[in-house]
C-alpha positions as CSV (number, residue, x, y, z in Angstrom):
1,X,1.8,-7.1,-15.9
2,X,3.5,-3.9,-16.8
3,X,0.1,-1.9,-16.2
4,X,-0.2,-3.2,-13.0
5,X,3.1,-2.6,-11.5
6,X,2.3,0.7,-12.6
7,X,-0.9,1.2,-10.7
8,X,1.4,0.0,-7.6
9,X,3.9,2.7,-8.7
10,X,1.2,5.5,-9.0
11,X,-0.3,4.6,-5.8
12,X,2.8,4.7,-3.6
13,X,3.4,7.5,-5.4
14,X,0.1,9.5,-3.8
15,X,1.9,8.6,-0.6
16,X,4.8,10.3,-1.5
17,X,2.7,13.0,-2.5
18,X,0.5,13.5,0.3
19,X,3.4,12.9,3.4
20,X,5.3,15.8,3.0
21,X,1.6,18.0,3.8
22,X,1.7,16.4,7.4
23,X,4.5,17.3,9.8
24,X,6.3,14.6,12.3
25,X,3.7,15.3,15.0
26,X,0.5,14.8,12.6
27,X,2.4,11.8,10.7
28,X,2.7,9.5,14.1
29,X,-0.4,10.8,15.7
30,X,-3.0,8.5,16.8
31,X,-6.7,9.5,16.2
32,X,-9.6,7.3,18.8
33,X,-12.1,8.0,15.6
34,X,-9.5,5.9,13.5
35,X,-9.3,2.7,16.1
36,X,-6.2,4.7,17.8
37,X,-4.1,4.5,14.1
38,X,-2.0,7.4,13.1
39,X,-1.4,7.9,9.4
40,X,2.7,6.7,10.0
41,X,0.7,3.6,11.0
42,X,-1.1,2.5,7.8
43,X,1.7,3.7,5.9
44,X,3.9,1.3,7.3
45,X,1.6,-1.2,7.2
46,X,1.7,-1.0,3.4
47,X,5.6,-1.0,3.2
48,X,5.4,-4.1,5.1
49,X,3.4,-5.7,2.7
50,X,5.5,-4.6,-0.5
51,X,8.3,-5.2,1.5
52,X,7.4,-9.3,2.2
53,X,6.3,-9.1,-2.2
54,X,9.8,-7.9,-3.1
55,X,11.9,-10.3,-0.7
56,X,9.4,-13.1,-1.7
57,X,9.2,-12.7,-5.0
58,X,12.4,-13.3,-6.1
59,X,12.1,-16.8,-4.6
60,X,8.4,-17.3,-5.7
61,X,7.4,-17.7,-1.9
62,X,5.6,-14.3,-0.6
63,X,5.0,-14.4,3.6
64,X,3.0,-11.8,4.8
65,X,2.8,-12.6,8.2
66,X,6.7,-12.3,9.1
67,X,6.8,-8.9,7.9
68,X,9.2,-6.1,9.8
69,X,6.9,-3.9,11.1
70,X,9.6,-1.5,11.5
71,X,8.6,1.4,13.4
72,X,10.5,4.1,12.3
73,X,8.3,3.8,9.4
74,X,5.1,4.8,11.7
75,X,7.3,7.4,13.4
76,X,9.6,9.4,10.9
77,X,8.0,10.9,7.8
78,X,10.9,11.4,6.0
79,X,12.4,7.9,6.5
80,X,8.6,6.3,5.4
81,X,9.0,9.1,2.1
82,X,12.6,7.5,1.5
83,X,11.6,3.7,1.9
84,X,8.3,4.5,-0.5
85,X,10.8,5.9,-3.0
86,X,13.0,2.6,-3.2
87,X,10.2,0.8,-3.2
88,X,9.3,2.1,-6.5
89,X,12.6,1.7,-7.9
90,X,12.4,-1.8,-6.9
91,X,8.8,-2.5,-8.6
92,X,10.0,-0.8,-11.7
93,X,13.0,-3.6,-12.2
94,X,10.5,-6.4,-11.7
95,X,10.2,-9.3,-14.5
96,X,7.0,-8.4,-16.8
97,X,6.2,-12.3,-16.9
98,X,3.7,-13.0,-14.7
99,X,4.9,-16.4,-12.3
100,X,3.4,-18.8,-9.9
101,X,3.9,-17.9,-6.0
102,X,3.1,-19.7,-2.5
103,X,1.7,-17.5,-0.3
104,X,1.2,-17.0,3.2
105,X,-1.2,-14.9,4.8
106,X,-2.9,-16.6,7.8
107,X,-6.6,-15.2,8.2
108,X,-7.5,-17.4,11.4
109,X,-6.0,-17.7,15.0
110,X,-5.2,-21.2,13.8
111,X,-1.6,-20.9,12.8
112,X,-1.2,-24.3,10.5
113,X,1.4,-25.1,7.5
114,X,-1.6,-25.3,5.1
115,X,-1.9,-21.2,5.8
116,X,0.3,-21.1,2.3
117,X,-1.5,-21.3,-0.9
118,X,-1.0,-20.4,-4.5
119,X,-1.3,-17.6,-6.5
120,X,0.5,-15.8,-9.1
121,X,2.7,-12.4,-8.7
122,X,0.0,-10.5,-10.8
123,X,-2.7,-11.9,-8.5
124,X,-0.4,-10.4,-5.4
125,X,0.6,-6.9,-7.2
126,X,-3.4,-6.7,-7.9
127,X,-3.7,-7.7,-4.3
128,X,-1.4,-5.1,-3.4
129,X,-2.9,-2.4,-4.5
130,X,-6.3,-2.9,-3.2
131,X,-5.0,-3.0,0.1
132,X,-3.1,-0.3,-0.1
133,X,-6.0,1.8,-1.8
134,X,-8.3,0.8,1.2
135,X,-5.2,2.1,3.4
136,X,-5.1,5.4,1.7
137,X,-8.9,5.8,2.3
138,X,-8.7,5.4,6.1
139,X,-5.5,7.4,5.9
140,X,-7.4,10.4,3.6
141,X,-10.2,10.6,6.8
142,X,-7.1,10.6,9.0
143,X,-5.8,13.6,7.2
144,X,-9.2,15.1,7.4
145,X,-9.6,15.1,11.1
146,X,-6.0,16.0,11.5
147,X,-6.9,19.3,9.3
148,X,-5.2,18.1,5.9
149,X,-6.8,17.9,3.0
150,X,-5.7,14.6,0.8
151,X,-6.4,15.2,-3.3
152,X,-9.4,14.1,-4.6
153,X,-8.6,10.6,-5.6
154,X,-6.3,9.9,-3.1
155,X,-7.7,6.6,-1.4
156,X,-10.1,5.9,-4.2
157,X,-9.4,2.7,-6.4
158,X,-7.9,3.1,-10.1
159,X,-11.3,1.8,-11.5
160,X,-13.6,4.5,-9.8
161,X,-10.8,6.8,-11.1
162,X,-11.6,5.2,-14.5
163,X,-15.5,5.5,-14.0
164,X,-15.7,9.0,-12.6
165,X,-13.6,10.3,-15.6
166,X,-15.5,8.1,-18.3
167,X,-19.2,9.9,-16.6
168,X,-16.6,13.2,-17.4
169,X,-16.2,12.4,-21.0
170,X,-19.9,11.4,-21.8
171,X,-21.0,14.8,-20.5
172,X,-19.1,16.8,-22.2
């Protein structure tokens, strides 16, 4: 599991990277082309969710549907940079044993109890990173039309990083 929170560590860590290109302005503004989301919006969506993993992890019960959504996270760079930063402090003094978790994460309109289901907290970092990966992609064409341009693999999944660099090797 150690690998993984990794990966989570790296990819919040592009975040960290990539924020301090955009002033406040281009942070919280809203693009149409990108269903009216501003980068500050995706971002804290993502904090949310690593938010409701650390809270609910320590009592093996992860609820992504009460998350804070707490808007000075959309709204102020440098408090989104901050909150990324302890984040990763936080991931780095998780257990390395993997553990069973209840989850909830309602998909439907329906609202029932039987929205919380098992998984593990590997299953939820891997789970994790995806989604924040597919984030970073919309948030790499928001840069784009904003006039910023993100690194190369910024938005693109730790296994295409992988495969591009493996095509690399066998070339050379």
């Amino acid at each position: 599991m150690n690998a993984l929170i990794e990966e989570n560590i790296a990819a919040l860590h592009q975040a960290i990277g990539l924020l301090p290109l955009l002033d406040e302005a281009k942070y919280r503004q809203k693009l149409p082309a990108c269903f009216n989301a501003s980068v500050g919006g995706h971002i804290r969506h993502n904090v949310d969710h690593y938010l409701s993993f650390l809270v609910g992890f320590a009592k093996a019960q992860i609820d992504y549907e009460t998350r804070e959504r707490d808007a000075r996270l959309e709204n102020e760079r440098d408090y989104a940079i901050a909150v990324l930063e302890q984040i990763t402090a936080k991931l780095r003094l998780l257990a390395t044993d993997d553990k069973p978790v209840q989850v909830r994460m309602e998909n439907t309109a329906d609202t029932s109890a039987d929205a919380w289901g098992s998984s593990t907290a590997r299953r939820e970092l891997q789970f994790l990173l995806s989604h924040t990966i597919h984030h970073y992609a919309l948030v790499a064409v928001s840069c784009r039309l904003l006039g910023i341009e993100p690194s190369s693999d910024f938005g693109v999944a730790p296994s295409t990083l992988r495969y591009r660099k493996s095509l690399n090797l066998k070339v050379a």
